[in-house]
The first five atom37 places (N, CA, C, CB, O) and aatype in JSON, in Angstrom:
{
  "aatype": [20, 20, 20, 20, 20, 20, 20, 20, 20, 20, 20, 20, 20, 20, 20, 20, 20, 20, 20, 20, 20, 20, 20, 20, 20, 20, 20, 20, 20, 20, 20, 20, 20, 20, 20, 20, 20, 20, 20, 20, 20, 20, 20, 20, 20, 20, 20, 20, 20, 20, 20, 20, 20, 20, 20, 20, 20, 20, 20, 20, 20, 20, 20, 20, 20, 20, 20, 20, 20, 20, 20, 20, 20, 20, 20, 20, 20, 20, 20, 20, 20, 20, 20, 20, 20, 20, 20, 20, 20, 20, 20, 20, 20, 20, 20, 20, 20, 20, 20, 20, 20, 20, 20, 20, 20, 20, 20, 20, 20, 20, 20, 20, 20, 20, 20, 20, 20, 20, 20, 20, 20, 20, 20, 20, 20, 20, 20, 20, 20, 20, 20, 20, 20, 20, 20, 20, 20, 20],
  "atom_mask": [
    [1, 1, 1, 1, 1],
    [1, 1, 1, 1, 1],
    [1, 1, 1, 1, 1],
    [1, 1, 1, 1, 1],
    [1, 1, 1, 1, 1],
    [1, 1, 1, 1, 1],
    [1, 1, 1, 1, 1],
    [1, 1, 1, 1, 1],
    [1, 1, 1, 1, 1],
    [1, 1, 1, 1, 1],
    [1, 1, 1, 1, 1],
    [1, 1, 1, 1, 1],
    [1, 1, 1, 1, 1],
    [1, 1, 1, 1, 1],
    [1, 1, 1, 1, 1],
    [1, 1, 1, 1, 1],
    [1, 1, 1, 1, 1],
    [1, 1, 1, 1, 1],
    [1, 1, 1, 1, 1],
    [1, 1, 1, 1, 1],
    [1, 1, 1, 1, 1],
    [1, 1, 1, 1, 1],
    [1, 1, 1, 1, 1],
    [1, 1, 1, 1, 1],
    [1, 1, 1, 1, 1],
    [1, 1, 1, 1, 1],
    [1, 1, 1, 1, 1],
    [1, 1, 1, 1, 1],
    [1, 1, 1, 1, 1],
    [1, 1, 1, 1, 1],
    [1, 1, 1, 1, 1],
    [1, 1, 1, 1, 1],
    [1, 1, 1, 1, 1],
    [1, 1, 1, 1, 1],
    [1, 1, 1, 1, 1],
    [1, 1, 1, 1, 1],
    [1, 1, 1, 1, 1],
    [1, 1, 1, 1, 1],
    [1, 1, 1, 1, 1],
    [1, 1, 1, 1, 1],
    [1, 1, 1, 1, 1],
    [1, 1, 1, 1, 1],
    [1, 1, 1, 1, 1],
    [1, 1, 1, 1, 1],
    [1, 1, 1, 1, 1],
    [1, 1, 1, 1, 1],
    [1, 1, 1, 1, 1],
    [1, 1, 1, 1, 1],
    [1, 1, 1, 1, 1],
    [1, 1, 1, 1, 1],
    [1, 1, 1, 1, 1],
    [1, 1, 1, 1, 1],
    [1, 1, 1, 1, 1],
    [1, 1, 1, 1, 1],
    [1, 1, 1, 1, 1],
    [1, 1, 1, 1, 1],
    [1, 1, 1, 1, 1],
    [1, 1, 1, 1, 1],
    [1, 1, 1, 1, 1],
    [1, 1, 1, 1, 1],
    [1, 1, 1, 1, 1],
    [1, 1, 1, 1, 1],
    [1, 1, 1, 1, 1],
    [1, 1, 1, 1, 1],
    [1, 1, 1, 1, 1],
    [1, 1, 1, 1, 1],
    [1, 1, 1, 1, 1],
    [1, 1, 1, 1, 1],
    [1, 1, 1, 1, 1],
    [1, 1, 1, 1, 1],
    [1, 1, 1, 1, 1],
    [1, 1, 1, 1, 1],
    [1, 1, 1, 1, 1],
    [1, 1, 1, 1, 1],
    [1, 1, 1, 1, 1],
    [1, 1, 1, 1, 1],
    [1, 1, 1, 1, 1],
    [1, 1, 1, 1, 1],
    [1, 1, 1, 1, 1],
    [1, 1, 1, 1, 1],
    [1, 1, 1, 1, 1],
    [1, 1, 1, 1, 1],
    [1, 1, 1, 1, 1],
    [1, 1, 1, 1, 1],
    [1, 1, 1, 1, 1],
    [1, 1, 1, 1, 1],
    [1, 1, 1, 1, 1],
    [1, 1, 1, 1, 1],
    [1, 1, 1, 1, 1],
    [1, 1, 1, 1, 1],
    [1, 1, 1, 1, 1],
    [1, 1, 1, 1, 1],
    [1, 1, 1, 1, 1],
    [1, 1, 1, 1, 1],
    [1, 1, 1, 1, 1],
    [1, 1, 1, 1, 1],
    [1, 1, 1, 1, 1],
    [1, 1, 1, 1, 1],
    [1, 1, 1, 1, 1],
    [1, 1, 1, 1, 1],
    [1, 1, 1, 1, 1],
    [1, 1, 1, 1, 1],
    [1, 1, 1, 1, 1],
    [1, 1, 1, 1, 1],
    [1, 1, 1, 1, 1],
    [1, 1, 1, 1, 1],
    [1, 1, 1, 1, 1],
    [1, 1, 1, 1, 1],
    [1, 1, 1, 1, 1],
    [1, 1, 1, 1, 1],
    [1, 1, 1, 1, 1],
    [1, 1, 1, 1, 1],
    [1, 1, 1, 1, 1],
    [1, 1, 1, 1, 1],
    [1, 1, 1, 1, 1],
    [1, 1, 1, 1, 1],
    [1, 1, 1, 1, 1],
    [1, 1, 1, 1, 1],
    [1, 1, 1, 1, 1],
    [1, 1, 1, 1, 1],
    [1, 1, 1, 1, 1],
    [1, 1, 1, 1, 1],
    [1, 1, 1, 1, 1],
    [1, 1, 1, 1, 1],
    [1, 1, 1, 1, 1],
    [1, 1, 1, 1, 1],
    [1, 1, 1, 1, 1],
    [1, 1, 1, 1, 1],
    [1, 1, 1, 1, 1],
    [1, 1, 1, 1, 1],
    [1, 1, 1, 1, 1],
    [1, 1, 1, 1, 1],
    [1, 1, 1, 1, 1],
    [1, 1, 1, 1, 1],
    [1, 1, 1, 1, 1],
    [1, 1, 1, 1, 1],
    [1, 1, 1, 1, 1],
    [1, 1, 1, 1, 1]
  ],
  "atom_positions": [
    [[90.39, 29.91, 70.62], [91.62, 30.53, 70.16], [92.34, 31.23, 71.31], [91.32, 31.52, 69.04], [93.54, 31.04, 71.46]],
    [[91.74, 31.94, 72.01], [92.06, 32.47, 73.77], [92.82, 31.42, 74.1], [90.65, 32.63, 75.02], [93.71, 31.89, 74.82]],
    [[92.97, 30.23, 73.99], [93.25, 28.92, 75.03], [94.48, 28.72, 74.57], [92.27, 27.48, 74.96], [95.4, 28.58, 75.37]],
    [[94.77, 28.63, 72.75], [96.19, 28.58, 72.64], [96.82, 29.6, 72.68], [96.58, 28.07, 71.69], [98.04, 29.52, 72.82]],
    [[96.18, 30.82, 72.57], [97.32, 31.9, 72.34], [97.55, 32.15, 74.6], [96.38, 33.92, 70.96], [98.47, 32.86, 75.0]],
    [[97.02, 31.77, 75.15], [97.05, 31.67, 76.6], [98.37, 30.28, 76.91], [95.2, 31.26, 77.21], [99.09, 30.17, 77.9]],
    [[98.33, 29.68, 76.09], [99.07, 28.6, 76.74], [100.85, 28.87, 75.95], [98.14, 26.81, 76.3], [101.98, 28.6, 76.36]],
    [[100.34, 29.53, 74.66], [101.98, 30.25, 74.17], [102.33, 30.9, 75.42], [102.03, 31.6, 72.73], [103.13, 30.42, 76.22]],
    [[101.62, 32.17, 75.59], [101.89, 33.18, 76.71], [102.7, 32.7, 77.64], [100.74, 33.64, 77.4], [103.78, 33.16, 78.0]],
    [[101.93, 31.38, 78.18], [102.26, 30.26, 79.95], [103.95, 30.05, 79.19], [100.82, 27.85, 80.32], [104.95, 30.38, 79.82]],
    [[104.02, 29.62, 78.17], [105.38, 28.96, 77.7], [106.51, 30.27, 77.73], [105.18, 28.21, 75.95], [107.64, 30.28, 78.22]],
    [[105.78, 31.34, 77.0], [106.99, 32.34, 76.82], [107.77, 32.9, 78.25], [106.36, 33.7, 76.02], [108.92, 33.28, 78.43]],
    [[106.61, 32.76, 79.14], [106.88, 32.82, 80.47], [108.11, 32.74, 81.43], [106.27, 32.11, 80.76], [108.77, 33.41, 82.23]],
    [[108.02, 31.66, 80.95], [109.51, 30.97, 81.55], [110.99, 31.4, 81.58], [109.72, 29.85, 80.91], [111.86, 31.33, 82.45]],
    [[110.96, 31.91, 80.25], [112.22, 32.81, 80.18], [112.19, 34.35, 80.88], [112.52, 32.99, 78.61], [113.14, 34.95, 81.38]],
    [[110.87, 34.79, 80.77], [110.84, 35.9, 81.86], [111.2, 35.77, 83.03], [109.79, 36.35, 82.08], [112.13, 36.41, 83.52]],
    [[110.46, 34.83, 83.69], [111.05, 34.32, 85.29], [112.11, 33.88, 85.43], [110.44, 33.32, 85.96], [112.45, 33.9, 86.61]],
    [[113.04, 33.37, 84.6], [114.33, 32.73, 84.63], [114.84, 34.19, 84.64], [114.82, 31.58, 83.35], [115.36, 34.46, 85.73]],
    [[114.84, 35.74, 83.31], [115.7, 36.44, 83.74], [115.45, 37.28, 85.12], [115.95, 37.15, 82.71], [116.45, 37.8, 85.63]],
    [[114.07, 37.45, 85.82], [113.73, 37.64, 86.82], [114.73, 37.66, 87.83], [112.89, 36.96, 86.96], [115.29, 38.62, 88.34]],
    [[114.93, 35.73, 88.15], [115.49, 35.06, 89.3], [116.73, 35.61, 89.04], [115.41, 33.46, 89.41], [117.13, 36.51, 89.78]],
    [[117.45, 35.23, 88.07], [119.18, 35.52, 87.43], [119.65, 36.91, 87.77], [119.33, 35.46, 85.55], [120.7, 37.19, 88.35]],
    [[118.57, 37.9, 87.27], [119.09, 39.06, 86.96], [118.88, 39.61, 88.34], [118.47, 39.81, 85.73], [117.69, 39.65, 88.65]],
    [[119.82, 40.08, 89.36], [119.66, 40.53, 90.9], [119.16, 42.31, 90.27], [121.61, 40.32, 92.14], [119.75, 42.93, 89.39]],
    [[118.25, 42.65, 90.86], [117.99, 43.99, 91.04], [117.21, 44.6, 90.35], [118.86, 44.61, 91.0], [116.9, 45.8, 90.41]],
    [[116.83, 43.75, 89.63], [115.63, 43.95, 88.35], [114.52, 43.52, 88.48], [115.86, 43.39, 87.12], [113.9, 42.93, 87.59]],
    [[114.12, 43.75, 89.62], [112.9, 42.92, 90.02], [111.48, 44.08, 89.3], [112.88, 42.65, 92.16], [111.29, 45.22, 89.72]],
    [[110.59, 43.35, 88.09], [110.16, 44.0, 87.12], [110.09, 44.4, 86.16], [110.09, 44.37, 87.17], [109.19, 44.67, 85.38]],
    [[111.85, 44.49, 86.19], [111.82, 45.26, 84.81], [111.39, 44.39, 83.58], [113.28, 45.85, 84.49], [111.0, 44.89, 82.52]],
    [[111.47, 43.46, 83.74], [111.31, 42.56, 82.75], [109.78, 41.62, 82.26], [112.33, 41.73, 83.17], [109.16, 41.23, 81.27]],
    [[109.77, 41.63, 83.71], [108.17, 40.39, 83.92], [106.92, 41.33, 83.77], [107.95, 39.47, 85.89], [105.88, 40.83, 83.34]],
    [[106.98, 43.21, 84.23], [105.71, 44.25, 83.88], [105.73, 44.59, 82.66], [105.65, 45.55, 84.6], [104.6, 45.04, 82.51]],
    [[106.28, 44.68, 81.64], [106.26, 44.96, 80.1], [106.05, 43.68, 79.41], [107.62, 45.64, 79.55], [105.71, 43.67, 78.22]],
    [[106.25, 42.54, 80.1], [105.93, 41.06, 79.54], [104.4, 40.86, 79.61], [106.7, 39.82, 80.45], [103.63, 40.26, 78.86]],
    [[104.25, 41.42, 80.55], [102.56, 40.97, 81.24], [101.66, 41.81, 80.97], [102.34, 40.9, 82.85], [100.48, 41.53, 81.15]],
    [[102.13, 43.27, 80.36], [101.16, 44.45, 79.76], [100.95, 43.69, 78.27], [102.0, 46.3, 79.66], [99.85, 43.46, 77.77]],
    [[102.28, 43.34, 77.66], [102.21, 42.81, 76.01], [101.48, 41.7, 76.15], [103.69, 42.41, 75.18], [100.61, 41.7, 75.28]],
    [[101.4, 40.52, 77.01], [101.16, 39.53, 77.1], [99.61, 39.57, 77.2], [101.93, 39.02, 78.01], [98.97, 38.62, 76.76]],
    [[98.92, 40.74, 77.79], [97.93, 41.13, 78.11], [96.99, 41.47, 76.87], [98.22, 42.05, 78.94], [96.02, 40.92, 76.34]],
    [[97.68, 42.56, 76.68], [97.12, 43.14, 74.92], [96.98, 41.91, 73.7], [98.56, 44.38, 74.13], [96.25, 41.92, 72.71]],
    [[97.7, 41.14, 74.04], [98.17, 39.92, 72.9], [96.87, 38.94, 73.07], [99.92, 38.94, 73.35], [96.28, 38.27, 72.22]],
    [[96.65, 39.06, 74.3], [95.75, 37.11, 74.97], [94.21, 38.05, 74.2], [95.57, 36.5, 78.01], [93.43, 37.51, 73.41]],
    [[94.06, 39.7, 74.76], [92.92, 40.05, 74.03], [92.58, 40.5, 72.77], [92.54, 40.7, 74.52], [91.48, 40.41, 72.22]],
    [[93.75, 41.07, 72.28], [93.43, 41.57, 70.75], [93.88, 40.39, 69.54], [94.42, 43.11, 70.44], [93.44, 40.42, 68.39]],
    [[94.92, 39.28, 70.1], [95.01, 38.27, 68.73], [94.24, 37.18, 68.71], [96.34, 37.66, 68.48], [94.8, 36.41, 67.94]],
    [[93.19, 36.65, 69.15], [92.49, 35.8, 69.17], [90.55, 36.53, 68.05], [92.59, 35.4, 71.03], [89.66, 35.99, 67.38]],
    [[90.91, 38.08, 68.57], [89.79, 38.87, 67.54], [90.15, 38.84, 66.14], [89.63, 40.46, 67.85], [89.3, 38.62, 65.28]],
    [[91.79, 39.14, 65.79], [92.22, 40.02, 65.03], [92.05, 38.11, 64.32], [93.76, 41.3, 65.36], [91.25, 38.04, 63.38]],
    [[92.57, 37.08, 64.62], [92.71, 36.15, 63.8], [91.08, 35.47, 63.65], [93.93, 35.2, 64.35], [91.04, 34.77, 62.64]],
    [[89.79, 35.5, 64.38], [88.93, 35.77, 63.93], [88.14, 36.53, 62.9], [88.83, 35.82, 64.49], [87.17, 36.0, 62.35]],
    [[88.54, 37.79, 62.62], [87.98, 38.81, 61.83], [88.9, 38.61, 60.54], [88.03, 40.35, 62.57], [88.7, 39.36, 59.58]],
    [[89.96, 37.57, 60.46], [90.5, 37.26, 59.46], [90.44, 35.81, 58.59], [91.52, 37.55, 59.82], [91.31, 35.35, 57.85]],
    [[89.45, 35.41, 58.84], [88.89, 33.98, 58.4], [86.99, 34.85, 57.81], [88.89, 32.41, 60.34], [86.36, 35.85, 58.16]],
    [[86.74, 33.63, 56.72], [85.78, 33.88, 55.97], [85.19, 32.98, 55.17], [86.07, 34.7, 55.4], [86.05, 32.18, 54.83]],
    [[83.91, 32.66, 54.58], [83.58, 31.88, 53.57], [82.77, 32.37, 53.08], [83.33, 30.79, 53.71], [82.1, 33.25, 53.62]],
    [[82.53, 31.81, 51.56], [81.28, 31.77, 50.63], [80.67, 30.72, 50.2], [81.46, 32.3, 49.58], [81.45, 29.84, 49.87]],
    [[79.56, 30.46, 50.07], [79.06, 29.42, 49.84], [78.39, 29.93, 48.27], [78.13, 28.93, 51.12], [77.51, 30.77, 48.12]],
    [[79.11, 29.13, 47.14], [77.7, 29.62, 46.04], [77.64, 28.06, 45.92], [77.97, 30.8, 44.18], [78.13, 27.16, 46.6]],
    [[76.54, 28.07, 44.32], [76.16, 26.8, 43.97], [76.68, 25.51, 43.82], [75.82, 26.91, 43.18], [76.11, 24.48, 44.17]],
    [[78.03, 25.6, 43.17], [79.19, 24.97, 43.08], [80.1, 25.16, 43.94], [79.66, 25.15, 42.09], [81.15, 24.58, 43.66]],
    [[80.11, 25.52, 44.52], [81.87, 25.75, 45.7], [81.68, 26.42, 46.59], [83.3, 26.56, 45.18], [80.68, 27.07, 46.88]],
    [[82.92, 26.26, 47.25], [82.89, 26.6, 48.62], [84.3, 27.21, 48.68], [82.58, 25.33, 49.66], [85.29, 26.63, 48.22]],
    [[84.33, 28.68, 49.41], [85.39, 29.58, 49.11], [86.09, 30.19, 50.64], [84.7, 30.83, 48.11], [85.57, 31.09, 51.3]],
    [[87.24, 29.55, 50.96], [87.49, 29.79, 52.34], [88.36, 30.93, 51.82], [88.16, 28.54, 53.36], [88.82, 30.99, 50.68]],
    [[88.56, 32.02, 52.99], [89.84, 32.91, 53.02], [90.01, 32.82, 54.64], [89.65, 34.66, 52.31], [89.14, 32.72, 55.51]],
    [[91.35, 32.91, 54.74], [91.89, 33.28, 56.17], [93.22, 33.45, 56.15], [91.62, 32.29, 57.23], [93.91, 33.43, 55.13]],
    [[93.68, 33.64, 57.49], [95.15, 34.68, 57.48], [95.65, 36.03, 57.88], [95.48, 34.89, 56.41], [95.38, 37.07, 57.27]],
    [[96.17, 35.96, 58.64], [96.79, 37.75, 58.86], [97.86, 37.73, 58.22], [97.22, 38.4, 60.45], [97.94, 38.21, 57.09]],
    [[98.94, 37.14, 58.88], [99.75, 37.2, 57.94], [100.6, 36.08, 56.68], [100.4, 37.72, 58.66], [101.45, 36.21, 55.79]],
    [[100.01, 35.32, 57.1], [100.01, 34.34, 55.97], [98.53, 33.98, 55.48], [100.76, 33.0, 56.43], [97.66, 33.4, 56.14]],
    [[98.43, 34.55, 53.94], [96.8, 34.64, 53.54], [96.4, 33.43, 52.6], [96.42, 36.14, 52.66], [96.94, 33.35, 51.49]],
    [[95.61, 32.62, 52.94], [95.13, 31.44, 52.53], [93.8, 31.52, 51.73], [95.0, 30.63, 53.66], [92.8, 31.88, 52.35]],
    [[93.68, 31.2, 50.27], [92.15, 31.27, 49.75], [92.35, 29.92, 48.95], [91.61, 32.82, 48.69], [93.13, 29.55, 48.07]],
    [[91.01, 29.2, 49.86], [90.78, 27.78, 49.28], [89.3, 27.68, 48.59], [90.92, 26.63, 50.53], [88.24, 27.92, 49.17]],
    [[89.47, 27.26, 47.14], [87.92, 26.98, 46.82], [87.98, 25.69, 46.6], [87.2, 27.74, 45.58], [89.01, 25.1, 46.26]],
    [[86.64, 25.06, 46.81], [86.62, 23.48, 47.14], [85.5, 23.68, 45.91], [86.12, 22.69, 49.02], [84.84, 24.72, 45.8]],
    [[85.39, 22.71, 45.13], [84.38, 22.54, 43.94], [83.53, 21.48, 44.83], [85.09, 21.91, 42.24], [84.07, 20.91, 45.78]],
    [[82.17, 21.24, 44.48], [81.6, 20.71, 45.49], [81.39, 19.5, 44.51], [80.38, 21.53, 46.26], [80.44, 18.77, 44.8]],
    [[82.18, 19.16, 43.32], [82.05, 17.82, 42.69], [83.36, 17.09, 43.02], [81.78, 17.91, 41.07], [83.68, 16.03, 42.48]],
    [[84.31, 17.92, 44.21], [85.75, 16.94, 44.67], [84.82, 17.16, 46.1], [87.94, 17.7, 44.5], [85.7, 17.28, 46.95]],
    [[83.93, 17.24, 46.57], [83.73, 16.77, 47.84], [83.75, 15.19, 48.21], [82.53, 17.31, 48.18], [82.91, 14.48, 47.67]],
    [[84.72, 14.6, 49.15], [84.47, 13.45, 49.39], [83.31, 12.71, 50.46], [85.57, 13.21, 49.61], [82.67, 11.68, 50.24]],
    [[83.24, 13.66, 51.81], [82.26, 13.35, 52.6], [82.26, 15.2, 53.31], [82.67, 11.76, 53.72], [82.98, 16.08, 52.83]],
    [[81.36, 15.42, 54.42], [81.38, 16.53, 55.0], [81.41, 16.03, 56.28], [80.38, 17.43, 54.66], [81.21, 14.82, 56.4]],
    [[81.72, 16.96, 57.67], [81.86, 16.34, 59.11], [81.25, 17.54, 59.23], [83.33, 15.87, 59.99], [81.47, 18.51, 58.51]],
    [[80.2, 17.48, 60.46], [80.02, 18.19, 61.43], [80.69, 18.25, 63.32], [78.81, 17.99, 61.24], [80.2, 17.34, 64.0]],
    [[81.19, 18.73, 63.71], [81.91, 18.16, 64.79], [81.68, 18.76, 65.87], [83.17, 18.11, 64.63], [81.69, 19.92, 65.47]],
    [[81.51, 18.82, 66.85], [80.82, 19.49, 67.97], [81.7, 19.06, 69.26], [79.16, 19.02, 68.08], [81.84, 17.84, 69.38]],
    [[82.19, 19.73, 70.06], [83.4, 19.31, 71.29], [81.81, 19.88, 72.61], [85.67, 20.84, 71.27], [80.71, 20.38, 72.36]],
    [[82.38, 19.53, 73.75], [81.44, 19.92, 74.81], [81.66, 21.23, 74.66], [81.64, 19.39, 76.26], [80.62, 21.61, 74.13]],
    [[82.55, 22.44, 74.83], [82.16, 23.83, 74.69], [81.42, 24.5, 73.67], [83.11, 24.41, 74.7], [80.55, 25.36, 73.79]],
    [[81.86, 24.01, 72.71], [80.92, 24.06, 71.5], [79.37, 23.7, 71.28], [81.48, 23.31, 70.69], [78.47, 24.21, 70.61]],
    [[79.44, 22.88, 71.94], [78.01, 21.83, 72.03], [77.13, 23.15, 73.19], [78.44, 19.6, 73.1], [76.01, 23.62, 72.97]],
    [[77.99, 23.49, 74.31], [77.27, 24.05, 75.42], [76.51, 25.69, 74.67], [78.57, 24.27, 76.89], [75.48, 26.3, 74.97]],
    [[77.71, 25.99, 73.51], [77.34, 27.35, 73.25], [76.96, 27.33, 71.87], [78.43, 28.37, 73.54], [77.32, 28.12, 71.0]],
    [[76.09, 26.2, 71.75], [75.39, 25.72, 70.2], [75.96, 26.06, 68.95], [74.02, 26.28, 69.98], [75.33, 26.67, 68.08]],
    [[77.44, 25.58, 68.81], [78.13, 26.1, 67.81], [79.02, 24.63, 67.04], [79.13, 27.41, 68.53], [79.4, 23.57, 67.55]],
    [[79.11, 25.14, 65.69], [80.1, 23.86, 65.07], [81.44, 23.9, 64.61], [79.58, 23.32, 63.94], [82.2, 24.87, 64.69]],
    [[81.66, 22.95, 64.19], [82.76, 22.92, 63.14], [82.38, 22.23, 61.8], [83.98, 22.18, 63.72], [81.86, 21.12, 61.81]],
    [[82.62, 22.82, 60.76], [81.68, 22.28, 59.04], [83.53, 21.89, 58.4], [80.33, 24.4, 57.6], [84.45, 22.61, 58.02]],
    [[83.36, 20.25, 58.58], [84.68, 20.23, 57.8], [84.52, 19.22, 56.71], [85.97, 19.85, 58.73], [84.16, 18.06, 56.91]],
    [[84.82, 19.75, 55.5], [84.65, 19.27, 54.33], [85.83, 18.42, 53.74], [84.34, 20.32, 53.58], [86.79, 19.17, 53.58]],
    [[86.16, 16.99, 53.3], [86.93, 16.68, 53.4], [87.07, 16.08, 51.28], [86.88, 15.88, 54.84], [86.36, 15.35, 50.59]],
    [[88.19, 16.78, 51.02], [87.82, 16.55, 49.44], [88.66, 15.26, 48.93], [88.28, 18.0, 48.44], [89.21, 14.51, 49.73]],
    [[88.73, 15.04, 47.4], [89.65, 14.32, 47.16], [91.1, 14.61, 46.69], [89.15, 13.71, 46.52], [91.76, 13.73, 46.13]],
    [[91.5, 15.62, 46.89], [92.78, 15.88, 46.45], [93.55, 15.64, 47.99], [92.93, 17.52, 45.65], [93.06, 15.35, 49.08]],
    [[95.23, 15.93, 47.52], [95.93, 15.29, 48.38], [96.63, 16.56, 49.59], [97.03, 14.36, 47.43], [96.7, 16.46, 50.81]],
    [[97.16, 17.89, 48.58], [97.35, 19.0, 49.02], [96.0, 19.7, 49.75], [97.9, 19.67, 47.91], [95.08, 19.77, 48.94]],
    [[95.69, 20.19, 50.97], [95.02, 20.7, 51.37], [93.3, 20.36, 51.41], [95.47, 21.56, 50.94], [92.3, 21.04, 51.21]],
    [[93.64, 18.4, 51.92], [92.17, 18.07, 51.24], [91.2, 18.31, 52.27], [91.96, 16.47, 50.68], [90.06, 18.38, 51.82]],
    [[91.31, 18.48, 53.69], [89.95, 19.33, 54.6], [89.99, 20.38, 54.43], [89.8, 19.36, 56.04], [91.04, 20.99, 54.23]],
    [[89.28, 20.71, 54.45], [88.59, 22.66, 54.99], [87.63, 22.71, 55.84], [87.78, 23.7, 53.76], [86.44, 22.51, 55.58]],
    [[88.31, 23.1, 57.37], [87.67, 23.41, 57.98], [87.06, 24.85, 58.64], [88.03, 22.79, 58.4], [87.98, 25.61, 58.89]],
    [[85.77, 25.38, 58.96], [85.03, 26.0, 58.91], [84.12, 25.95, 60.54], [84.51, 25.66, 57.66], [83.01, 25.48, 60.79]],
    [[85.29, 26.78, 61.6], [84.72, 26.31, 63.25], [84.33, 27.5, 63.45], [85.8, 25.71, 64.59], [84.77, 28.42, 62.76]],
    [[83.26, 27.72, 64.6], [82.19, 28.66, 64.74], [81.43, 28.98, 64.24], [82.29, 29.4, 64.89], [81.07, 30.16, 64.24]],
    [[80.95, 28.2, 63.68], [79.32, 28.18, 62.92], [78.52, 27.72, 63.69], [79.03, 27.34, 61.65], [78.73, 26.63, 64.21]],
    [[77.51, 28.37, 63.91], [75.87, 28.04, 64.69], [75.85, 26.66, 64.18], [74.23, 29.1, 64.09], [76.5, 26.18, 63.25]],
    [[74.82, 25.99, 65.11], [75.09, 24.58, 64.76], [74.16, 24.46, 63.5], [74.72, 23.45, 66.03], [74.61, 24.16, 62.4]],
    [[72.96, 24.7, 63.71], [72.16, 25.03, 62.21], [72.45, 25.13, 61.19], [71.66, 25.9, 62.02], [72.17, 24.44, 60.2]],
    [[73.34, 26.43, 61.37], [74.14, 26.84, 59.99], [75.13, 25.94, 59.45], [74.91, 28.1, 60.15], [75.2, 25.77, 58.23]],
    [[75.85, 25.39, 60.21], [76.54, 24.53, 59.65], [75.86, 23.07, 59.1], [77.5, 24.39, 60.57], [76.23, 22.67, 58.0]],
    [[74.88, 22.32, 59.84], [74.12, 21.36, 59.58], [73.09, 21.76, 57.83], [73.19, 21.22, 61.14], [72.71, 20.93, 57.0]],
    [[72.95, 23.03, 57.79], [72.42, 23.52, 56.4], [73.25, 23.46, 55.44], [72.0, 24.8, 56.34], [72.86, 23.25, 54.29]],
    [[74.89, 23.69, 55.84], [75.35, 23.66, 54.61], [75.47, 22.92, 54.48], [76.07, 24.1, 54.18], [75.26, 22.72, 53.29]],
    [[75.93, 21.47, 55.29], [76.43, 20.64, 54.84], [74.88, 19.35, 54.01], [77.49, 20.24, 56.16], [74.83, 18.22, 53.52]],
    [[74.19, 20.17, 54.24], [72.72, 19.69, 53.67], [72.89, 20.17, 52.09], [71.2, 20.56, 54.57], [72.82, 19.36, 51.17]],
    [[73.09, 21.53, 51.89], [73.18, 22.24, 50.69], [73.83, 21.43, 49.58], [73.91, 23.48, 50.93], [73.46, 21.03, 48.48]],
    [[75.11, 21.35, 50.42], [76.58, 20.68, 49.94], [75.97, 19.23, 49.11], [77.82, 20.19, 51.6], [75.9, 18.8, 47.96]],
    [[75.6, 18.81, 50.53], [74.91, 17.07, 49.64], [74.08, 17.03, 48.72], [74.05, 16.05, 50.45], [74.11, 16.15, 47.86]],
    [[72.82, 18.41, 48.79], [72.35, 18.27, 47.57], [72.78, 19.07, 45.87], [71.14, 18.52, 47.98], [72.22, 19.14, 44.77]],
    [[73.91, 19.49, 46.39], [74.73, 20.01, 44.89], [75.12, 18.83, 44.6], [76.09, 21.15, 44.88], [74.93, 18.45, 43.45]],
    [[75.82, 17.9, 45.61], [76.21, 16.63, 44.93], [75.57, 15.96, 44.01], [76.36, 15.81, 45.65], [75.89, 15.55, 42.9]],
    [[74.59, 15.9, 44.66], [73.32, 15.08, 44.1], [73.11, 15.4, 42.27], [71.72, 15.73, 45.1], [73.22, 14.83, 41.18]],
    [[72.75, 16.63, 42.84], [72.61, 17.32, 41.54], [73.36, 17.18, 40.11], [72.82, 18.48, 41.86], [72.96, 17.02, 38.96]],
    [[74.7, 17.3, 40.77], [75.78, 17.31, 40.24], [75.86, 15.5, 39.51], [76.92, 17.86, 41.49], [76.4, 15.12, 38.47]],
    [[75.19, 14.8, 40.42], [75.55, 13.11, 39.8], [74.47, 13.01, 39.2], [75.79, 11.69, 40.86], [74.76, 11.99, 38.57]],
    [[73.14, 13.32, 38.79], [72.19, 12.67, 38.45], [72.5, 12.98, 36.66], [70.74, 13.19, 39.28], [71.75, 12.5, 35.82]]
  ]
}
């Protein structure tokens, strides 16, 4: 999350240095209050939108919340599960962590994904998951 809110930053950039160059005599005024906010931003919104994502797992479903300021609560019934993904990128892989993405049958909002989960943890639920299915068909 550091990586995109770092690469907004690189973008917003540009217009700083443009009024930089343009503006004769202002050397600062503009680009040191960009780079203090820019600063505070790269470290505190990548926590703040972490500590705002969540799940539950009960017997039947699966209950996402996330959002700061647009607040999202998805429950997935685990009898519209269509398949589950586990997904693992090389950084992820290096720092034994997943992504648990559940992919249902409806049309509005049919993945839910679920990144930074221990790889375990995620490989359990999606174990759990298959055997509610199960359950659920016999």
């Amino acid at each position: 999350m550091r990586i995109v809110t770092a690469i907004w930053l690189a973008i917003l950039l540009v217009p700083v240095i443009a009024a930089e160059v343009v503006i004769p005599g202002w050397h600062g005024v503009v680009a040191v209050p960009y780079l203090l906010l820019a600063s505070a931003i790269l470290l505190r919104l990548p926590q703040r939108r972490w500590q705002a994502r969540g799940y539950v797992m009960a017997d039947e479903r699966l209950r996402v919340v996330r959002g700061l300021l647009f607040h999202s609560d998805t429950v997935v019934p685990f009898g519209r599960v269509q398949h589950i993904d586990v997904d693992q990128g090389p950084l992820e892989r290096a720092y034994e962590i997943a992504t648990l993405t559940v992919h249902t049958a409806g049309s509005h909002n049919a993945s839910v994904h679920l990144p930074g989960l221990k790889h375990a943890d995620a490989l359990a639920m999606r174990d759990a998951i298959r055997a509610a299915i199960r359950r659920d068909t016999l």
